[in-house]
C-alpha positions as a LaTeX table, in Angstrom:
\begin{tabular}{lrrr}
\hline
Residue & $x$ (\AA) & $y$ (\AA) & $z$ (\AA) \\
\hline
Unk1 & $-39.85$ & 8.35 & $-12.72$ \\
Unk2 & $-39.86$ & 5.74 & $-9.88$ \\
Unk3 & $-43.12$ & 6.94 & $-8.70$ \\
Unk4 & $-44.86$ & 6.87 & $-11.98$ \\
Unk5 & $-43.23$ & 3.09 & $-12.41$ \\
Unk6 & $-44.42$ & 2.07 & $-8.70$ \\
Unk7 & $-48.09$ & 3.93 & $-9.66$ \\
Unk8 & $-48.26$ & 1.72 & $-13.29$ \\
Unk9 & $-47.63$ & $-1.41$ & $-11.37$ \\
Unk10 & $-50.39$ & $-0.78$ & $-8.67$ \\
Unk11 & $-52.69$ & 0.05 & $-11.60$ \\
Unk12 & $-51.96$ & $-3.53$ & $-13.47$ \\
Unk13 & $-52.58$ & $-4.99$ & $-9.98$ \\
Unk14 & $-56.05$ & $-3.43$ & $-9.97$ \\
Unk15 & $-57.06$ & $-4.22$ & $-12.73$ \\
Unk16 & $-56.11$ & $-7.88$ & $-13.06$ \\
Unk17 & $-57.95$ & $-8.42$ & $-9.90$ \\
Unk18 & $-60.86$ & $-6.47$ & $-11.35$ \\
Unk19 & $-60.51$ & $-8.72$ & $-14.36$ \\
Unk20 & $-59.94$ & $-12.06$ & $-11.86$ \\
Unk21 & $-63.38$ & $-10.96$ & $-9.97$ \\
Unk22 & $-65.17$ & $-10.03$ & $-13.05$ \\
Unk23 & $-64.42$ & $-13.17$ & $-15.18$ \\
Unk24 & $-65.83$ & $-15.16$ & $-12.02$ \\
Unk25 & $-69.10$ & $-13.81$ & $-11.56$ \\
Unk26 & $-69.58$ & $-14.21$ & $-15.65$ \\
Unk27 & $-68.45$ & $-17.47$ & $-15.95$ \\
Unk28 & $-71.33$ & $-19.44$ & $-18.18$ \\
Unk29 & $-71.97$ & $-23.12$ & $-17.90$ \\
Unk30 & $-71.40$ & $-23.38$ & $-22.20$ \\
Unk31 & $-72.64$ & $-27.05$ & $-22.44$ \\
Unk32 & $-76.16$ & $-28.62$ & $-23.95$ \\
Unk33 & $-78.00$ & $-28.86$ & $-20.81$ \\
Unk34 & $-78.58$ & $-25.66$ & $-19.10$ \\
Unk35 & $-81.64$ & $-27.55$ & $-17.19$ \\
Unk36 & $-79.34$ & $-30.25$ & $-15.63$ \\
Unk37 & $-76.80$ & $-28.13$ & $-14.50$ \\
Unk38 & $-79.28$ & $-26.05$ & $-13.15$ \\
Unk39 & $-80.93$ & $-28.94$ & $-11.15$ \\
Unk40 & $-77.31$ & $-29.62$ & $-9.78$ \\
Unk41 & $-76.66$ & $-25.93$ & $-8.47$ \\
Unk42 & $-79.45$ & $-25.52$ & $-6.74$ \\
Unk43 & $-78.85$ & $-29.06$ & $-5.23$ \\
Unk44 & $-75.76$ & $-29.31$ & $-4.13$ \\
Unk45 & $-74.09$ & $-28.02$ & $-1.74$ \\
Unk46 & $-71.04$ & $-25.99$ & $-2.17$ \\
Unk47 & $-71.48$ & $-25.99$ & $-6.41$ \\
Unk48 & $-69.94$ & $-23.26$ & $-8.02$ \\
Unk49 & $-70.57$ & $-24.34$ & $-11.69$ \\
Unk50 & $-67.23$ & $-25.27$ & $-11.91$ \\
Unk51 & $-64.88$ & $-23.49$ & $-9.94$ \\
Unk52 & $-61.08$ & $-25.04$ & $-9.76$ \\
Unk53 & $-58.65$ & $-23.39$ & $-7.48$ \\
Unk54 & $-58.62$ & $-19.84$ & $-9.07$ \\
Unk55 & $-60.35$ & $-20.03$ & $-12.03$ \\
Unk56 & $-64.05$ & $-21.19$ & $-13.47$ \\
Unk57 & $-63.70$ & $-24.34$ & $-15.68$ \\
Unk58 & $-66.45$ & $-26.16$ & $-17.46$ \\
Unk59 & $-68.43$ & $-28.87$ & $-14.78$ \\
Unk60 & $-68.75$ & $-32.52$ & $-16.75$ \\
Unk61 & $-72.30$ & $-32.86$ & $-17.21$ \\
Unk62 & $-73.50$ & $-36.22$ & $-18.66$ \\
Unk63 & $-77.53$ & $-38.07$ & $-19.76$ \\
Unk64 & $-77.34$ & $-41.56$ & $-18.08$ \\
Unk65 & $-80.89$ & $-42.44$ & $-18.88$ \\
Unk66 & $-84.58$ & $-41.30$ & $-19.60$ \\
Unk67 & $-87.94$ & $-42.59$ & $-17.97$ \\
Unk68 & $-91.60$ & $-43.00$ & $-19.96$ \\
Unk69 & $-92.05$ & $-39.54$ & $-19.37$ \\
Unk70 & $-89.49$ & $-37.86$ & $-19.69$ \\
Unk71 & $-87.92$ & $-37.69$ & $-15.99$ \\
Unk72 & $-83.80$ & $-37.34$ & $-16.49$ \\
Unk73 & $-81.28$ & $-39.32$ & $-14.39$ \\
Unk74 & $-77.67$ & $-37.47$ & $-14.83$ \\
Unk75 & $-74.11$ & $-37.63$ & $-13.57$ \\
Unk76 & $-72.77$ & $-33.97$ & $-12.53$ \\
Unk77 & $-68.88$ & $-33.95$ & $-11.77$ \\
Unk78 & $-67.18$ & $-30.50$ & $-10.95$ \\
Unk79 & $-64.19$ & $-29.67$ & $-8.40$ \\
Unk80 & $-66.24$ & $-29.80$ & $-5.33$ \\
Unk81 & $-65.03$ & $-31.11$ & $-1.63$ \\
Unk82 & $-68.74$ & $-31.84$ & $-1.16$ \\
Unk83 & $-70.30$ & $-34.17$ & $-3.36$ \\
Unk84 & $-68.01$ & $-34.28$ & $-6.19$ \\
Unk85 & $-69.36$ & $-36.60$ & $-8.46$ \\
Unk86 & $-73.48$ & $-36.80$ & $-7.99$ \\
Unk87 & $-76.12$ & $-38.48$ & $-9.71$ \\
Unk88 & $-79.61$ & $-36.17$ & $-10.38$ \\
Unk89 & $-82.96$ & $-36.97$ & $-11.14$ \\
Unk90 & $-84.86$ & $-34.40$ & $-13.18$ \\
Unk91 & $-88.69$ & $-34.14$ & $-13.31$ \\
Unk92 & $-89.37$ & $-31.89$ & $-16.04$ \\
Unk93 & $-89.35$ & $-28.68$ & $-17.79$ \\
Unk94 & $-91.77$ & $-26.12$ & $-18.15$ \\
Unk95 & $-91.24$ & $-23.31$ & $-20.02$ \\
Unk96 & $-88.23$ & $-21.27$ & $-18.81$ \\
Unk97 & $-88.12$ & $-23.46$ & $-15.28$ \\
Unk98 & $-87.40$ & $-26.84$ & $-14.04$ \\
Unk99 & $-88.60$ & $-29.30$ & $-11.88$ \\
Unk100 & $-86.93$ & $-31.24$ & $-9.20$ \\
Unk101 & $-88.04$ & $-32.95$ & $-6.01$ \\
Unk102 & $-86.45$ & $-31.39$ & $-3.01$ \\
Unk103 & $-83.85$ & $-33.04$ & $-0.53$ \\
Unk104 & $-83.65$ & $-36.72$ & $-2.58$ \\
Unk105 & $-83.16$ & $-35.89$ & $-5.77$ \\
Unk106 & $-79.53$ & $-36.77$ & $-5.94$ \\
Unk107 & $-77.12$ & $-39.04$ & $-4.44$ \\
Unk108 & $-73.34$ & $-39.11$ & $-3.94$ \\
Unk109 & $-70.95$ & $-41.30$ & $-2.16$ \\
Unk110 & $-67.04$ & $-42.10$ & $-2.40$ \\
Unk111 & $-67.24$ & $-45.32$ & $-4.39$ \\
Unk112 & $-69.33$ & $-43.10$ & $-6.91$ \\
Unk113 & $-66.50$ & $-40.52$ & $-6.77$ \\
Unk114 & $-63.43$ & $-43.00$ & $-7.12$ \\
Unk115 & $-65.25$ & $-44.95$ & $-9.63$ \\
Unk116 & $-66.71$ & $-41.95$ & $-11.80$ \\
Unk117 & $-69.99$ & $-44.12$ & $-12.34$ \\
Unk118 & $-72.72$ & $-44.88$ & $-10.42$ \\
Unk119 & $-73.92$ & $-47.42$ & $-7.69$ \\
Unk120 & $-76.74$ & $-49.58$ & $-8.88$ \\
Unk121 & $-78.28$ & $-50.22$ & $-5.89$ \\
Unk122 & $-78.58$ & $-46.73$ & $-5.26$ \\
Unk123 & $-79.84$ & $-45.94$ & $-8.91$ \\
Unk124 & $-82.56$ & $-48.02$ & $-8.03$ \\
Unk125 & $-83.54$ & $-46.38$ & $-4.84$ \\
Unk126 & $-82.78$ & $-42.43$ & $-6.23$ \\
Unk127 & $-85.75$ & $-43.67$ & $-9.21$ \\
Unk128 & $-88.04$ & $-45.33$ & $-6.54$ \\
Unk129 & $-87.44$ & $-41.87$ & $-4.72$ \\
Unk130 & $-88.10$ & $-40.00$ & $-7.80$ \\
Unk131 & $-91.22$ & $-41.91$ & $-8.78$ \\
Unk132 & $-89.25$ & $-43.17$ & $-12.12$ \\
Unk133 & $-91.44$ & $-44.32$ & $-15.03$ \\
Unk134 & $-94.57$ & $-43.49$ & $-12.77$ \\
Unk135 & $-96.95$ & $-40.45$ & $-13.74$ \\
Unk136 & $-95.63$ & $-37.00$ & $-12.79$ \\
Unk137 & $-97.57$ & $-35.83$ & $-9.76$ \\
Unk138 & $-98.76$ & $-32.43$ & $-8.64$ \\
Unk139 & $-96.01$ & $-29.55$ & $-9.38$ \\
Unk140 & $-96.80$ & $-28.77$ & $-5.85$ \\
Unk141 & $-94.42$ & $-31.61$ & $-4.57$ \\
Unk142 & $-91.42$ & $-30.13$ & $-6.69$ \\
Unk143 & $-88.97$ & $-27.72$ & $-6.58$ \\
Unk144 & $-89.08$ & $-24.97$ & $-9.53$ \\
Unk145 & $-86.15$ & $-22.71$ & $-10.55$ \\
Unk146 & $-85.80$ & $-20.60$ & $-13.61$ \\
Unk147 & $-83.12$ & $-22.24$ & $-15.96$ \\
Unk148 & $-79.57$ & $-20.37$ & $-15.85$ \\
Unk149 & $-76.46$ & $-20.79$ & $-17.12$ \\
Unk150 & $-74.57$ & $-18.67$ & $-14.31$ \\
Unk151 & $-74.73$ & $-20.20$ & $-10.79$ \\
Unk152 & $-77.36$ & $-17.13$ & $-9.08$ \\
Unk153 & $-75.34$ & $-15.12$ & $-6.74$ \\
Unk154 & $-78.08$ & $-14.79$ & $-3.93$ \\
Unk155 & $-79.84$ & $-12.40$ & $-2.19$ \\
Unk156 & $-77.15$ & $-11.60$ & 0.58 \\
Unk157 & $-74.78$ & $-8.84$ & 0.17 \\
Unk158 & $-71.21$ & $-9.72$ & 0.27 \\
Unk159 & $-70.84$ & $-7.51$ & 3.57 \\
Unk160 & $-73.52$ & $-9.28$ & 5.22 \\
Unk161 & $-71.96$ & $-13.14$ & 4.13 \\
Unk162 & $-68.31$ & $-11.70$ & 5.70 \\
Unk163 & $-70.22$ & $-10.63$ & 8.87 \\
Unk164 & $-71.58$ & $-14.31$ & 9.13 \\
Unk165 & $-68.32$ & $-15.96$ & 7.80 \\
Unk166 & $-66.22$ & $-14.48$ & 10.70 \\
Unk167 & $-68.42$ & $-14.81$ & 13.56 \\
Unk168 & $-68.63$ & $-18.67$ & 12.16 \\
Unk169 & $-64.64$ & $-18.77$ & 11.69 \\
Unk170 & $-63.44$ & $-16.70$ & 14.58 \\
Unk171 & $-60.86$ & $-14.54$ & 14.00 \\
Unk172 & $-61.13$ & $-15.14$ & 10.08 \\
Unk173 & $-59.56$ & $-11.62$ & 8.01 \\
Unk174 & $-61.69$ & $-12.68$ & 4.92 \\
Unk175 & $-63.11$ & $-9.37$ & 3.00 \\
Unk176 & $-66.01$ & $-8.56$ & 0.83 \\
Unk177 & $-63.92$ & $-9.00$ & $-2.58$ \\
Unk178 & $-62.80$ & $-12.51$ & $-1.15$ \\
Unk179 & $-66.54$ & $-14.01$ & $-0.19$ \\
Unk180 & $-67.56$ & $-15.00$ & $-3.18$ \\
Unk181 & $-65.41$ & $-18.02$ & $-3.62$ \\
Unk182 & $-66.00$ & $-19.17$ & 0.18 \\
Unk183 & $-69.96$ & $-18.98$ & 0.15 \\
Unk184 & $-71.64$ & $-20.53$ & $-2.50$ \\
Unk185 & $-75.12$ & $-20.28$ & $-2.96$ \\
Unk186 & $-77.67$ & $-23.14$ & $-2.84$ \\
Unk187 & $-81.20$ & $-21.87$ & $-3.20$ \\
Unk188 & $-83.79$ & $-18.94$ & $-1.92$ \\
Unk189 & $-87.28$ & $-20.45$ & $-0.81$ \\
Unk190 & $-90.51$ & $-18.60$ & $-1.71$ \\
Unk191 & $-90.31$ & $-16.28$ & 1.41 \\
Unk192 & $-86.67$ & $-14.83$ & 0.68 \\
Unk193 & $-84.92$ & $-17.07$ & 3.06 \\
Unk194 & $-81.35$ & $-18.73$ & 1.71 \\
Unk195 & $-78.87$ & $-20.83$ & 1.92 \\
Unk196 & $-75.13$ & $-20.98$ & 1.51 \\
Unk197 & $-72.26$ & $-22.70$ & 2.33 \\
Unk198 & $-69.53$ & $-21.32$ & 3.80 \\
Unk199 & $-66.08$ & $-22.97$ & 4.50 \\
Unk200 & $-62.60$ & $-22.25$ & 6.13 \\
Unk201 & $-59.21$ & $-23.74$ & 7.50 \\
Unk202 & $-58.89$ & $-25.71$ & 11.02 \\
Unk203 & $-55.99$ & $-25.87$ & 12.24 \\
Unk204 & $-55.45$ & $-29.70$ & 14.20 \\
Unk205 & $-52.50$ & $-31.02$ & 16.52 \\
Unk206 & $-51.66$ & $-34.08$ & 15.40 \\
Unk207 & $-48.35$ & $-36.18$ & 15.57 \\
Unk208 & $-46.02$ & $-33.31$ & 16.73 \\
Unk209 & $-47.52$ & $-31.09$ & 14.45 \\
Unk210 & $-50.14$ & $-28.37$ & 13.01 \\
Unk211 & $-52.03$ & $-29.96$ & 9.99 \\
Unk212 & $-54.61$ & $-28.00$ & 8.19 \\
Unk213 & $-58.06$ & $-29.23$ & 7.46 \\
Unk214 & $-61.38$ & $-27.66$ & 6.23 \\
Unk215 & $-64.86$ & $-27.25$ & 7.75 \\
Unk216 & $-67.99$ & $-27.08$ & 5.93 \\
Unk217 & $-71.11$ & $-25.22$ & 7.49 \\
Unk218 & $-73.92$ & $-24.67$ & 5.88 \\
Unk219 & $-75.69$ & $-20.94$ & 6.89 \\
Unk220 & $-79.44$ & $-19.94$ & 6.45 \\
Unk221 & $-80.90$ & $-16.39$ & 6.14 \\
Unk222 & $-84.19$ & $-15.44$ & 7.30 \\
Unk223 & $-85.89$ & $-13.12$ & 4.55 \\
Unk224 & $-85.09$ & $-9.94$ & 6.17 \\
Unk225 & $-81.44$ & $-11.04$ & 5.92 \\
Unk226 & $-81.09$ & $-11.90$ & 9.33 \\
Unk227 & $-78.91$ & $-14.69$ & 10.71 \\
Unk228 & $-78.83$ & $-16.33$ & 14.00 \\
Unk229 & $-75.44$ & $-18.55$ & 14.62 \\
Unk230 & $-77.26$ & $-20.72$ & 17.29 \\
Unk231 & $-80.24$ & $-21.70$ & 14.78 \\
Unk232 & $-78.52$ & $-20.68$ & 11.45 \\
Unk233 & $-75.90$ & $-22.81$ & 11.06 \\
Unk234 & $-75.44$ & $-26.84$ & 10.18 \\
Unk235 & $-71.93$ & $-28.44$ & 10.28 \\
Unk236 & $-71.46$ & $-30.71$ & 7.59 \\
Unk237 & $-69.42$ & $-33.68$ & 8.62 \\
Unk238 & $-70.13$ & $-36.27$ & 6.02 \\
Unk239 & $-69.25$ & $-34.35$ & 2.51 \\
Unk240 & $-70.77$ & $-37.40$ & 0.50 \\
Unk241 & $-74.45$ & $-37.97$ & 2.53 \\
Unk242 & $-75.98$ & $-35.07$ & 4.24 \\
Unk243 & $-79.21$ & $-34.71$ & 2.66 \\
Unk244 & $-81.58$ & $-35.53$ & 5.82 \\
Unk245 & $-79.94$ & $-33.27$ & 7.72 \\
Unk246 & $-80.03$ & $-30.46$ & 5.91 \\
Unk247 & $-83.96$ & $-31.06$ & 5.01 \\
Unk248 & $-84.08$ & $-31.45$ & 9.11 \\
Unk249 & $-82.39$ & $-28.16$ & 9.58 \\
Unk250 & $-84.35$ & $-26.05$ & 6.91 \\
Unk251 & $-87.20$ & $-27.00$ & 8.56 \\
Unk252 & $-86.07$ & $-26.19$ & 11.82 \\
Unk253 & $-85.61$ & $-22.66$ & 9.96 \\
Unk254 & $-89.26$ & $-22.29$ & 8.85 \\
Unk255 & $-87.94$ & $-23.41$ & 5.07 \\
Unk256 & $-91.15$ & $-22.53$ & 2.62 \\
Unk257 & $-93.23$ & $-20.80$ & 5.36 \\
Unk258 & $-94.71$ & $-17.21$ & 5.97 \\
Unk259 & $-92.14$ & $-15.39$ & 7.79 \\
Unk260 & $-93.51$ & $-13.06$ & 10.76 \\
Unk261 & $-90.24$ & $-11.33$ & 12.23 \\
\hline
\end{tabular}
């Protein structure tokens, strides 16, 4: 009798983890603009669609304004260390995809996140960036995803991301059914390489005692799913402004090029 009673509890463990892990990977973004929230997925780094502590909740998501042709400025807000309150500049949609330029196309900084609305000087210079109210140049320039409503998982197998994760964060007991909250993914390039972010505890000495912080690094996978830790790896320090150096470390990576391994 105890044995059956110790094998029905296992069982509810099981499946209400299978049920946790499940209900995370099918969590849908539910509002009216599958295209913006899009945009800010494959933009920001560390975006889970709206992931708070163990559960998925809905991102806010709001229109700020709309240029002469049709170009979308947007405020996306979700419970995010990095970036969590952003403003987005749209180019267009096509079809099933959308259109953003790459690196610039957002902004996000801590007056903007205390505040909840955006800095006007900076409004101005994300448009100028975004060639507001000017014709829409050559597709070429932009980046184009297919429109989702589920945050893409990537290309990297969970194994593979744990493999990185601990030789990034030595010593690190993560597993494979753990991963997926600690590496979001950002975006594939047209050659199959990626890019996630990973993130885990530090521990720091300070006035007589331990205190815990977090680092943020984001990782990049060459299209055979290869990853060097010298080359492959950017430490975020500033959560709210890191755009130029992650354009400055893609490219370092060969982002958008033929790969020859």
């Amino acid at each position: 009798m105890i044995r059956r009673i110790i094998y029905m509890l296992k069982l509810i463990v099981v499946l209400t983890l299978i049920l946790f892990f499940s209900a995370c990977r099918t969590f849908e973004y539910s509002g009216d603009y599958p295209e913006l929230f899009t945009i800010a997925v494959n933009s920001i780094l560390g975006t889970q669609g709206g992931f708070a502590g163990r559960q998925y909740v809905q991102p806010e998501l709001r229109v700020l304004d709309e240029d002469i042709h049709g170009r979308v400025l947007f405020m996306y807000s979700e419970d995010n260390d990095v970036s969590p309150v952003s403003f987005l500049i749209m180019q267009k949609v096509e079809g099933d995809y959308v259109y953003f330029y790459p690196h610039y196309n957002f902004f996000s900084d801590i007056i903007s996140y205390i505040r909840r609305s955006p800095n006007d000087d900076k409004i101005t210079t994300l448009k100028q960036l975004n060639s507001w109210n000017q014709e829409l140049s050559d597709t070429s320039e932009f980046v184009r995803v297919r429109i989702v409503r589920q945050p893409e998982p990537g290309p990297i197998a969970d194994e593979t991301l744990v493999e990185a994760f601990r030789s990034v964060f030595l010593g690190s007991t993560l597993r494979s059914n753990q991963i997926m909250a600690y590496s979001p993914f950002l975006r594939a390039d047209s050659y199959g390489r990626s890019i996630y972010l990973i993130f885990g505890p530090q521990w720091e000495y300070v006035d007589d005692e331990y205190v815990r912080s977090f680092v943020y690094v984001a990782i990049l996978f060459q299209p055979d799913h290869s990853f060097d830790i010298d080359n492959g790896t950017l430490l975020i320090t500033d959560l709210f402004n890191y755009q130029t150096d992650l354009r400055l470390f893609m490219e370092a990576n060969g982002w958008d090029t033929p790969f020859y391994p």
